[in-house]
N, C-alpha and C positions, 0 to 999 in steps of 0.2 A: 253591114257596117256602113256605116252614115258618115262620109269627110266633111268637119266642119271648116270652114274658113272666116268669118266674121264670129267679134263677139254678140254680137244680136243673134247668130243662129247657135250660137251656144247657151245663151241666157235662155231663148225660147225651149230648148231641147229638155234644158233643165228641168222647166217650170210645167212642162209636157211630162215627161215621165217621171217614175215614181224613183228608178235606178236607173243613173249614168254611169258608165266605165268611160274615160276617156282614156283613149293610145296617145300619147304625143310621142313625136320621133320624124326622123327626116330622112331625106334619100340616100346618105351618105353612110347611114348607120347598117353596121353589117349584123348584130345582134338584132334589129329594130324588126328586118327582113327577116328573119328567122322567127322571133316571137310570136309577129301578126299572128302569122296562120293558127297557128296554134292556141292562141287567145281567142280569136274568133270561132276554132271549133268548141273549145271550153264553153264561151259564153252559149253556142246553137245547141252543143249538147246538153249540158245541162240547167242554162238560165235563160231561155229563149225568149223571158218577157223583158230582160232588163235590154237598156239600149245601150251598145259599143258605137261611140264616135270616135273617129280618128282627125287628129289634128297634128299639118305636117310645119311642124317649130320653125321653119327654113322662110316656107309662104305666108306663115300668119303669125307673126311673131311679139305680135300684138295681144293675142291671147293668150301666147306662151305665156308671157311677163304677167299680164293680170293674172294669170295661175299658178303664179311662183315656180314654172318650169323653165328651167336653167340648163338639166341635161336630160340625155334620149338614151333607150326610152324612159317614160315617165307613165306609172300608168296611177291616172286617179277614180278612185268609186264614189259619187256621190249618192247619199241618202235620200227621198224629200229636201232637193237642192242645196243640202249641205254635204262638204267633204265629212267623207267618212273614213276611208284610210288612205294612205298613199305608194308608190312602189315607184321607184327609181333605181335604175342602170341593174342588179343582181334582182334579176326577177323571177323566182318560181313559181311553175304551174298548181301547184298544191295550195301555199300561203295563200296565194291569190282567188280560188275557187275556195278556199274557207273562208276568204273575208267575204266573199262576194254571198254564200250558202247562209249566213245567221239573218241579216236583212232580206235577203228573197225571198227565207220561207213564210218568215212573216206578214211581208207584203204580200204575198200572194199564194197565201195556203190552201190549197185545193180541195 
């Protein structure tokens, strides 16, 4: 997992890979610390080419706002640098590895 903190290194991240997951969330957030982990085993186990950046709402909140992220956590997948779904504050592990499953196999069918 890759922490971004400017919008240039998130614009660049974009335009770099093929699938972004961004975490947004902050130090405060007691679910946020729960989630991580577990989102980043999901993404190593089974999507290991898409890229998880973490972006902490509190320090950059400048990119929060350009992503219409208001609350934590927030987690968004972009496609070929367009949003593709979104997930905010009720986050389940399943929803989320199926949104992420129909785009990766495609991108990257082995």
């Amino acid at each position: 997992m890759q922490e971004i903190r400017s919008l240039q290194e998130w614009q660049q991240a974009l335009t770099v890979e093929s699938i972004v997951i961004g975490y947004f969330s902050h130090d405060k957030c007691s679910v946020c610390k729960v989630l991580l982990p577990k989102v980043e085993q999901l993404m190593s186990n089974n999507y290991p080419k898409a890229k998880l950046l973490y972006c902490n709402i509190e320090q950059s909140p400048e990119l929060a706002a350009q992503q219409s992220v208001f609350t934590a956590p927030t987690i968004v997948i972009f496609v070929e640098e367009k949003e593709y779904v979104r997930f905010s504050r009720n986050i389940g592990l399943v929803p989320l590895g199926d949104s992420i499953s129909r785009p990766y196999s495609m991108l990257f069918s082995d």
